[in-house]
C-alpha positions in Angstrom: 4.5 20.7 -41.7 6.0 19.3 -44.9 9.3 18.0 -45.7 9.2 19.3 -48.8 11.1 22.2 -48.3 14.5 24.1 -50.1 17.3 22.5 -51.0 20.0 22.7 -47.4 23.2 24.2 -48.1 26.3 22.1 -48.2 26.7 20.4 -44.8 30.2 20.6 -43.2 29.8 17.2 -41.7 27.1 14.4 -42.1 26.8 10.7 -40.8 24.6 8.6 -40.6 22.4 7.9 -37.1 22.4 5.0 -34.8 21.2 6.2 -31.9 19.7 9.1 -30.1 19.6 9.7 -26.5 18.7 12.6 -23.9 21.1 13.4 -21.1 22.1 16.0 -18.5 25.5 17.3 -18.1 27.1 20.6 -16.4 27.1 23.3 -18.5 29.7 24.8 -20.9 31.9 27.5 -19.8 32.0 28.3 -23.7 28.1 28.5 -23.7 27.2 29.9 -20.5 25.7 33.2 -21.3 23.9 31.4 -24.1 21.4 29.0 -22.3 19.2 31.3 -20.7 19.1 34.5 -22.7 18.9 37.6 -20.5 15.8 39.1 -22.7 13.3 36.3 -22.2 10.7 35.5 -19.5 12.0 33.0 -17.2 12.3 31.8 -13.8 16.1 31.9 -13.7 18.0 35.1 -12.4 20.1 37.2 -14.5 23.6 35.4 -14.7 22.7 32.3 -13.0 22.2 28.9 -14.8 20.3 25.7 -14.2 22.6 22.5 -12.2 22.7 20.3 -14.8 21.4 20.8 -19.0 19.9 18.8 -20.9 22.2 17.4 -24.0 20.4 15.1 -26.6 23.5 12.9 -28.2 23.7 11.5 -31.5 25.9 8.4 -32.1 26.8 7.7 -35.7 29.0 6.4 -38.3 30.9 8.6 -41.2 31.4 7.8 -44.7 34.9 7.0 -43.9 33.2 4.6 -41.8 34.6 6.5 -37.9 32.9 6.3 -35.0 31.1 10.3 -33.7 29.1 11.1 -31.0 27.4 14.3 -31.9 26.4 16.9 -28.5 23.4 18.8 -29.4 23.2 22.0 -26.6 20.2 24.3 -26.0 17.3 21.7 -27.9 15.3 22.2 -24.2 11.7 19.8 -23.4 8.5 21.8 -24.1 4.9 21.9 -23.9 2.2 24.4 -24.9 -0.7 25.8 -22.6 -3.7 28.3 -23.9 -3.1 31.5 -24.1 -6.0 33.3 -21.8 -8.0 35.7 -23.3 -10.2 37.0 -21.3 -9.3 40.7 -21.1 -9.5 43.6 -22.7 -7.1 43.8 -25.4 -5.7 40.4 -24.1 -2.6 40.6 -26.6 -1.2 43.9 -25.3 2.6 43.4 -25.3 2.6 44.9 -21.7 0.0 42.2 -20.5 2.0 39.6 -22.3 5.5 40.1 -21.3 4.2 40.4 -17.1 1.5 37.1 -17.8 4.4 35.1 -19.0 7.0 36.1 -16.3 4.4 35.5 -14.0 3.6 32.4 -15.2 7.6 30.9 -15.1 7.7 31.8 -11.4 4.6 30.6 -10.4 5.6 27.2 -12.6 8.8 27.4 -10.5 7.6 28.1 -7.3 4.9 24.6 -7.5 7.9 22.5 -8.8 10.2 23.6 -5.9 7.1 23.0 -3.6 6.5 19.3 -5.4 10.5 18.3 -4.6 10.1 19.7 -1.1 12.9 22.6 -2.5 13.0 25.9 -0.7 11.3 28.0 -3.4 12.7 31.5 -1.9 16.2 32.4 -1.2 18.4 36.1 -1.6 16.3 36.6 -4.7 13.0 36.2 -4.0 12.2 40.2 -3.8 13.3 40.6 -7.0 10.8 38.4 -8.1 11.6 34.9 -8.9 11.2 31.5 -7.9 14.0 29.3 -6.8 16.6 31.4 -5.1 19.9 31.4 -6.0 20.3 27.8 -6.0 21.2 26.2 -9.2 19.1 23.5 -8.1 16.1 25.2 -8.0 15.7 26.5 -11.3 13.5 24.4 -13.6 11.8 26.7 -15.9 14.2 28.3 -18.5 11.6 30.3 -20.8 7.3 31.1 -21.4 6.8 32.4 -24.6 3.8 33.8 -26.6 2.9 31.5 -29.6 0.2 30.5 -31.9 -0.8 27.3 -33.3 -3.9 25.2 -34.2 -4.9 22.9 -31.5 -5.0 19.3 -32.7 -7.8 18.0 -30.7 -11.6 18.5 -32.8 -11.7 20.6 -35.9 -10.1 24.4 -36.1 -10.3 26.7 -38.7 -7.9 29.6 -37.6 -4.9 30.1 -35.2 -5.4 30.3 -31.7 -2.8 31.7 -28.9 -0.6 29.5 -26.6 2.2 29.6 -24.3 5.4 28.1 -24.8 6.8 26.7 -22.3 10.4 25.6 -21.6 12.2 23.5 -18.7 15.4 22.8 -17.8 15.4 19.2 -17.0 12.8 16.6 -19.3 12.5 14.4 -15.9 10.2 17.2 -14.6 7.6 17.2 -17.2 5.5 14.6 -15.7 5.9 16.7 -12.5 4.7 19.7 -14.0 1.9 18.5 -15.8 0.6 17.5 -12.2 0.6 21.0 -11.1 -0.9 22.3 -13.8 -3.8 20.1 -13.2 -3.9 22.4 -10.0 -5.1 25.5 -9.0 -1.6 26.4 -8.0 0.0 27.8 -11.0 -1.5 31.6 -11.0 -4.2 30.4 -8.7 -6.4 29.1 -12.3 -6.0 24.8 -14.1 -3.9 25.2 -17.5 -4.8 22.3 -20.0 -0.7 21.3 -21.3 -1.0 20.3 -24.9 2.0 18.3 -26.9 3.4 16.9 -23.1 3.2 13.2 -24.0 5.9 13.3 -26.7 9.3 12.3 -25.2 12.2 14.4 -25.5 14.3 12.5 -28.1 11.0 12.1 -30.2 10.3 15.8 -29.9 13.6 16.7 -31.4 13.8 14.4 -34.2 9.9 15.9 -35.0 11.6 19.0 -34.6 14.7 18.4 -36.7 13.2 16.1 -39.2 15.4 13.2 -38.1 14.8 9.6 -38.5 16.4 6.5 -37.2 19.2 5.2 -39.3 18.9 8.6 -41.0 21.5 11.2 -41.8 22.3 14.5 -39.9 24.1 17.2 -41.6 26.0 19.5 -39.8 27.1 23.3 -40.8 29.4 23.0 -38.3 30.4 22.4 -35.0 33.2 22.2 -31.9 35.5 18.5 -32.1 36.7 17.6 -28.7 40.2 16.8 -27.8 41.7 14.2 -28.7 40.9 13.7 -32.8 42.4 10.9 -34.5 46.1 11.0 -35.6 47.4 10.6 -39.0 49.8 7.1 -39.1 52.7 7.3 -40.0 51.8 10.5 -42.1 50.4 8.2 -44.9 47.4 9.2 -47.2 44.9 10.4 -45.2 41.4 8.0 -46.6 39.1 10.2 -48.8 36.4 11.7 -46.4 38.6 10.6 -42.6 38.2 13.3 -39.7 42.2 13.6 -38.3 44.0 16.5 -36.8 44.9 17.8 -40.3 41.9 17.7 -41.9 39.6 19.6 -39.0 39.2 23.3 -40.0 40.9 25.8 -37.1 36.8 26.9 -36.5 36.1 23.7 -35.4 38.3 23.3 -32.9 38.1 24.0 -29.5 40.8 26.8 -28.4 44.2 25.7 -26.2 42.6 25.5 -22.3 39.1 25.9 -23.6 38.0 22.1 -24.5 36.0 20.0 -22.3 36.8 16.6 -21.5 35.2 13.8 -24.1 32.1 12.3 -22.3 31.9 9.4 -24.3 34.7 6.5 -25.9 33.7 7.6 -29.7 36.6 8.3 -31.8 35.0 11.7 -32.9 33.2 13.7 -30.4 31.7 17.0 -31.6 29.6 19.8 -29.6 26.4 21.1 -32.0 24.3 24.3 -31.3 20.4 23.7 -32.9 21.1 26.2 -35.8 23.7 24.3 -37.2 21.5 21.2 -37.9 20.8 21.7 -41.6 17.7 18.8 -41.7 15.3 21.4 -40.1 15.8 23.4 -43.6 14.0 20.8 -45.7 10.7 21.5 -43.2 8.3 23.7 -44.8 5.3 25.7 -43.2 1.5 24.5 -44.7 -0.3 27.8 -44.3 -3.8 26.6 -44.4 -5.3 26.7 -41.1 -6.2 30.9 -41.2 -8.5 29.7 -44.2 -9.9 26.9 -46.1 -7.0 27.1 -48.0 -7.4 23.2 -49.9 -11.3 23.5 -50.2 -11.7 27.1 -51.8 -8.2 27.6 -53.4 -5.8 25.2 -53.5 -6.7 21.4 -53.8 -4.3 19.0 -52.3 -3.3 16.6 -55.0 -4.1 13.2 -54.7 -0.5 12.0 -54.8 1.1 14.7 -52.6 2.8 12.8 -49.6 2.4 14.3 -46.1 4.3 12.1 -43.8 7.7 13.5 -43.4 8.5 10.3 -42.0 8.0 8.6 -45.1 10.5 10.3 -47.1 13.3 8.2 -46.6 11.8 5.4 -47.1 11.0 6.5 -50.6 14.1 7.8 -51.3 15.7 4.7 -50.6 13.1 2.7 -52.8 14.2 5.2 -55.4 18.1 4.5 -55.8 16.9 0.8 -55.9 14.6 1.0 -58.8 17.7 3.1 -60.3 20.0 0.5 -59.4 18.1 -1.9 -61.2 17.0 0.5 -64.1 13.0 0.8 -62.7 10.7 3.6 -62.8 11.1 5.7 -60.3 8.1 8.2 -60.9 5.6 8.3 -58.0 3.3 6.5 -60.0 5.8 3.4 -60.9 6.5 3.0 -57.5 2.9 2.4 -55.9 1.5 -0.7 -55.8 -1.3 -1.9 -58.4 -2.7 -4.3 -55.7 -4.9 -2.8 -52.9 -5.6 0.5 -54.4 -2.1 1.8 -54.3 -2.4 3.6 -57.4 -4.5 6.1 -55.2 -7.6 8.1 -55.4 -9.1 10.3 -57.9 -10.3 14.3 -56.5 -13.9 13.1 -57.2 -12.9 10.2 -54.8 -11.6 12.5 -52.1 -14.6 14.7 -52.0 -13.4 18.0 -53.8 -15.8 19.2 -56.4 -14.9 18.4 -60.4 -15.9 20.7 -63.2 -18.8 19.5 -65.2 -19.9 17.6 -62.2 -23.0 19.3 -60.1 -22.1 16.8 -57.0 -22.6 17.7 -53.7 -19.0 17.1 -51.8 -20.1 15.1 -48.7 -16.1 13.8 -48.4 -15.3 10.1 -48.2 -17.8 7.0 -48.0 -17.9 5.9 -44.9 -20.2 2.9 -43.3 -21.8 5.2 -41.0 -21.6 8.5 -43.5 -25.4 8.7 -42.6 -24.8 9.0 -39.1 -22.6 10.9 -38.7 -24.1 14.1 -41.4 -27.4 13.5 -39.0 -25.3 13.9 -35.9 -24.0 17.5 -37.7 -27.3 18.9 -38.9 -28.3 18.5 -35.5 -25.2 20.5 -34.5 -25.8 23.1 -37.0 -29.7 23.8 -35.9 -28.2 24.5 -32.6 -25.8 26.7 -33.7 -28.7 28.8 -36.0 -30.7 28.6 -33.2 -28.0 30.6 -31.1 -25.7 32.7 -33.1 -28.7 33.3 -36.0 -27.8 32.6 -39.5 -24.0 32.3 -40.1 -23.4 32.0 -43.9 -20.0 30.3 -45.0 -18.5 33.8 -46.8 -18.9 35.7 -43.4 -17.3 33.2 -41.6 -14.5 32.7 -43.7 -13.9 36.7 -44.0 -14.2 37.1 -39.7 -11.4 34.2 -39.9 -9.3 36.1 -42.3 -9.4 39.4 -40.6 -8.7 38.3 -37.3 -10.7 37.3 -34.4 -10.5 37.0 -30.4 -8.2 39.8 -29.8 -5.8 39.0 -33.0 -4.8 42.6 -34.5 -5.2 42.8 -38.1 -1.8 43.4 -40.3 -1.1 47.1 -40.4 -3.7 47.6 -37.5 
C-alpha cells in the first residue's frame, strides 16, 4: 500500500487527533440490522447480535478549537488464516461458501468451550455455535481473501481467510485454539494477529497520531452546543444552527452521549475519507519493479512518513526554503539517496550483473542460494525465469484465469 493515492473529496468535518481508543458498548437500535449482515458467513443467527460491540473512539480538537469524541461502529478485530487447497477445484464457490460457515461455528463452538460457555442452545440444529445467547456469539464473519504472505519471499497471490470477531479481548483466546486440532479437527497458522486493534485501524484508515480525520459525515449526539446570546456564531463552531438536519439524530432516536466531550458524533467506516488517499501496489502477481517498472530511487513508501513531510514542507514555505524532495534531504549521511545502479537494477550501457545491494556477507549469502537453486534443478528439472513468470501470470494452485 501507498498513500499516494486520489485527491479525498471535501470532508464534512475534520479535526485533529489526540487520542484513539477501543471500547465495547451495547449496540445501536439505529444500526442493528447493520452489524452482522444476513448474507455473510458467520456464527451469529439471523436477527440476533453480539452482547456488547466493539467501538474504536477518536478524541479531538476542531479548528474552532471544540472538544469531539468521534464513535467509529462496525471497524471489527481481524486476523487471516490460509486458505486450504487441497481439493479438487479448491475455489468452487459451493466449497467456499460451506468451508467458511463451517469454519465460524467451529471457531465459535472452541471459544464457548475456552470460557466454559454452553456452545448449543435452541439453535444448534440449524447449525450454529453459541445458541441464542448474546453472549455466546464471538465470530461475526469468515471471508475468502487473497494476499501475499509477509513472512520469506512470494511472487504471486495466495488464498486466505478473513476472519472477523466480535470482541478484540478474544483474539489471544482464539489464536490458542487455532494452535489446536479443534477448529475443523486440522492446526490453522493465524497471520496479522499481533497487531492491536487501535493500530489495525489507524493501518487501515491511514491515521496517525496527532493527525487529522476527515469525516463525510456522520450522526451528533444530543446535546450540541448552544449559540449565546444569539451572537456571531465563530467561523468554523459546531452549534445547534450550524449542524445540517442529516446529521442529526431524529426526535426519540438519539442515544445518550458516552463521554463529557462538547461534540460527540457516531461514524460508520465509509465515511472516513483518509482511507481514499491509500492506493493498491499491484506488483506481487509479477516482477512488476524488476522487468517493467523500476521503483524510483526517491519514491517514499512509508505511509507513516507522510505527515511528517508535509509538515516539514509548510515550514520551509514559512520560511521561503525549497521544498522539492531533493531540498529537503539531508547532504550529511547519504541523505541525498541512491543512484538505480546503487539499488541493483540494471543501467543502459552498463553490462553489470544486478546482484542487489553490498552487503558484508553478500558472498554468503549468493553461496547459500546457489545451493538452493541446485536443489531445486535437481527436483523440479530446469525452471527458466520466462516460464515461471508466465505460470505466475496465468494463475496457479487452483486460481481461474480471467474470462476462464
Amino acid at each position: 500500500m501507498s498513500s499516494q493515492g486520489g485527491p479525498e473529496s471535501e470532508p464534512a468535518l475534520s479535526f485533529r487527533i489526540t487520542h484513539i481508543t477501543t471500547t465495547m458498548a451495547q449496540p445501536l437500535p439505529s444500526l442493528r440490522s447493520l452489524y452482522v449482515p444476513s448474507t455473510l458467513p458467520t456464527a451469529v443467527p439471523p436477527g440476533l447480535n453480539p452482547h456488547l460491540m466493539p467501538v474504536i473512539r477518536i478524541f479531538g480538537t476542531t479548528p474552532a478549537q471544540q472538544k469531539i469524541c468521534a464513535n467509529v461502529h462496525m471497524c471489527y478485530p481481524y486476523f487471516y488464516v490460509p486458505f486450504p487447497m487441497d481439493s479438487i477445484d479448491p475455489l468452487r464457490p459451493e466449497r467456499v461458501v460451506k468451508l467458511c460457515q463451517r469454519f465460524a461455528v467451529s471457531l465459535n463452538h472452541a471459544l464457548c468451550l475456552a470460557l466454559r460457555q454452553n456452545p448449543s442452545g435452541k439453535s444448534a440444529a440449524a447449525n450454529f455455535a453459541g445458541g441464542t445467547d448474546p453472549k455466546h456469539l464471538h465470530v461475526v464473519s469468515v471471508l475468502l481473501v487473497k494476499g501475499v504472505p509477509f513472512y520469506g519471499y512470494h511472487v504471486g497471490y495466495s488464498y486466505f481467510l478473513r476472519v472477523t470477531l466480535a470482541n478484540p479481548k478474544r483474539l489471544h483466546l482464539a489464536m490458542e485454539q487455532l494452535r489446536k486440532p479443534v477448529v475443523l479437527g486440522r492446526e490453522w497458522q493465524p497471520h496479522e494477529a499481533h497487531l492491536s486493534h487501535v493500530l489495525q485501524f489507524m493501518c487501515d484508515f491511514d491515521l496517525y497520531g496527532c493527525g487529522t480525520l476527515n469525516l463525510s459525515g456522520g450522526t451528533f449526539r444530543a446535546p450540541l452546543p448552544q449559540n449565546d446570546d444569539d451572537a456571531d456564531v465563530p467561523p468554523g463552531r459546531i452549534t445547534e444552527s450550524t449542524v445540517p438536519a442529516h446529521m442529526v439524530y431524529p426526535v426519540g432516536m438519539d442515544p445518550s452521549k458516552d463521554t463529557h466531550s462538547a461534540l460527540e458524533i457516531d461514524v460508520l467506516p465509509h465515511q472516513i475519507l483518509n482511507r481514499n488517499r491509500l492506493q493498491e501496489r499491484p506488483l506481487h502477481q509479477d516482477f512488476i519493479e524488476l522487468l517493467h517498472q523500476p521503483l524510483h530511487p526517491e519514491e517514499k513508501l512509508v505511509p507513516a512518513m507522510k505527515e511528517l513531510w508535509e509538515d516539514e514542507r509548510r515550514r520551509r514555505m514559512a520560511k521561503g526554503l525549497g521544498t522539492s524532495e531533493i531540498a529537503m534531504l539531508p547532504v550529511s549521511g547519504g541523505g541525498r539517496g541512491r543512484t538505480m545502479e546503487e539499488l541493483g537494477y540494471k543501467v543502459e550501457g552498463k553490462d553489470v550483473e544486478n546482484r542487489g545491494g553490498d552487503w558484508k556477507i553478500s558472498e554468503e549469502l549468493w553461496e547459500l542460494l546457489q545451493d538452493r537453486m541446485d536443489i531445486e534443478r535437481r527436483r523440479r528439472g530446469t525452471l527458466t525465469f520466462d516460464r515461471f513468470s508466465r505460470d505466475l501470470a496465468n494463475g496457479k494452485e487452483g486460481e481461474r484465469k480471467s474470462g476462464s
